[in-house]
C-alpha positions as CSV (number, residue, x, y, z in Angstrom):
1,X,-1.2,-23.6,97.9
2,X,-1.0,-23.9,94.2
3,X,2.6,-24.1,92.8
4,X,2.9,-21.3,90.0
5,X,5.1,-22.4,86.9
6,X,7.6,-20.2,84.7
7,X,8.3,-20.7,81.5
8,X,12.2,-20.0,80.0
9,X,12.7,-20.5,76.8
10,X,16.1,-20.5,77.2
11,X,16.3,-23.5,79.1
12,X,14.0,-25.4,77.1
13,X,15.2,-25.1,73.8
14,X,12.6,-27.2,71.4
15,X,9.2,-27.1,73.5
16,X,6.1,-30.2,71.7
17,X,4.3,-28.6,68.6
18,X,0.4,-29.4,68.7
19,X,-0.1,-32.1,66.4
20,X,-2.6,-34.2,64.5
21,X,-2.2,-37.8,64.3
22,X,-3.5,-40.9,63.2
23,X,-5.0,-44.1,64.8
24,X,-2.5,-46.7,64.9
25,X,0.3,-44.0,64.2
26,X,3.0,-43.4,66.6
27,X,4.5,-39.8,67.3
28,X,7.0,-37.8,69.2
29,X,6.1,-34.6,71.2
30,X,9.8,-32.5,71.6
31,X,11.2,-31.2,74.8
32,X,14.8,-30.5,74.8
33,X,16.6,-29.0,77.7
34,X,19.9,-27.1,78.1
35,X,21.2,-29.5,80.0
36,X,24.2,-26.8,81.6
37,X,21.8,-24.5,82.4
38,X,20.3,-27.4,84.8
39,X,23.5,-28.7,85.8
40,X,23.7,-27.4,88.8
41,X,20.5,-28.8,90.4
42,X,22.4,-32.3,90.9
43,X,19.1,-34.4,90.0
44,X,19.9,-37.6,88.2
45,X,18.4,-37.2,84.4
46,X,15.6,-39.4,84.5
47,X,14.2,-37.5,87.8
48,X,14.5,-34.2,85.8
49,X,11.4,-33.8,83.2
50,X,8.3,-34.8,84.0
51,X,5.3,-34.8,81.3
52,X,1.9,-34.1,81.6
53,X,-1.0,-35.0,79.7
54,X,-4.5,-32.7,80.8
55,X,-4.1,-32.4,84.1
56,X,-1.9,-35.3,85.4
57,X,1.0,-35.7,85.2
58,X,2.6,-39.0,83.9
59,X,5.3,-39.9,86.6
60,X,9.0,-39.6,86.0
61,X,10.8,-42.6,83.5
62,X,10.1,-45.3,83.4
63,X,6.6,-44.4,83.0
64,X,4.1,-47.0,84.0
65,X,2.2,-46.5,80.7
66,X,2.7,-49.1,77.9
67,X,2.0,-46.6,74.5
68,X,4.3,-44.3,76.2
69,X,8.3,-43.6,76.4
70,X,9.8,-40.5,77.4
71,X,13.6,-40.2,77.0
72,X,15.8,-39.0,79.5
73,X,18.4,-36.8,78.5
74,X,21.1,-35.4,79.4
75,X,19.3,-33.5,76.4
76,X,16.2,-35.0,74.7
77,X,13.1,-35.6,77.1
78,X,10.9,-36.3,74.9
79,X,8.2,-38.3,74.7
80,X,7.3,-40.9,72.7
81,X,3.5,-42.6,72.2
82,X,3.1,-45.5,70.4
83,X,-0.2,-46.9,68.8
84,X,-2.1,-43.2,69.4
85,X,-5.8,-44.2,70.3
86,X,-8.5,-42.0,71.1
87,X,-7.9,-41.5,74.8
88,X,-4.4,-39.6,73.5
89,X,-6.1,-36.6,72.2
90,X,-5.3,-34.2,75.2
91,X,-3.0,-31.3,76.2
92,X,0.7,-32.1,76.8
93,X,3.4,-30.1,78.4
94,X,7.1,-30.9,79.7
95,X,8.3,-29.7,83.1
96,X,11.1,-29.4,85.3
97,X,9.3,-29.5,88.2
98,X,11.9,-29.2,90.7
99,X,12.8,-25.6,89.5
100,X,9.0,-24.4,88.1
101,X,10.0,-24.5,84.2
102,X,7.5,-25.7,81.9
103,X,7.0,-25.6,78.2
104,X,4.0,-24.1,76.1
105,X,0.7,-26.8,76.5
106,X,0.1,-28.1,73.1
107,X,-2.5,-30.1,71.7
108,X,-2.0,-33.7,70.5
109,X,-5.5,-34.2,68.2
110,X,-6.1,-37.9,67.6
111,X,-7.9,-38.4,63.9
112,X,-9.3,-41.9,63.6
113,X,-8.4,-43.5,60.1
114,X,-10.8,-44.9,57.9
């Protein structure tokens, strides 16, 4: 069964903004969480955002992806990409998995540099 996702703005404070960026160029996509109003699921910090980018999600911190740093908390889980290259021009969102939050999907749009 598909798991359904909810999104409560009042837990995730600053959701990502879509975003153009250049080749070469690094940029941060924003997802910070009310961290008391998550308090009480006892999940160690790194284990409680998870990004994903399209339709994958990247795995919790640290992630396994070289260009890519997500922070974790108790606050700011967001994520950092380093070097943007063409494969980076996708849909991103943040999610507490555990509990079925998610932030709005953004767009990251990757403009090569002449």
């Amino acid at each position: 069964p598909k798991k359904y996702f909810r999104r409560l703005p009042d837990v995730i404070h600053d959701e990502p903004e879509s975003a153009t960026a250049i080749q070469g160029s690094s940029i941060t996509l924003e997802c910070l969480v009310d961290s008391e109003s998550v308090s009480h699921l006892n999940i160690p910090s790194q284990y409680l955002v998870q990004w994903v980018k399209g339709n994958l999600a990247l795995g919790f911190p640290p992630l396994t992806r070289d260009r890519f740093h997500q922070l974790t908390g108790p606050k700011n889980y967001s994520l950092q990409i380093a070097n943007l290259q063409p494969e980076d021009d996708d849909n991103y969102e943040c999610q507490i998995t555990s509990i079925g939050l998610r932030s709005k999907v953004i767009y990251l749009n990757y403009f090569y540099h002449f």
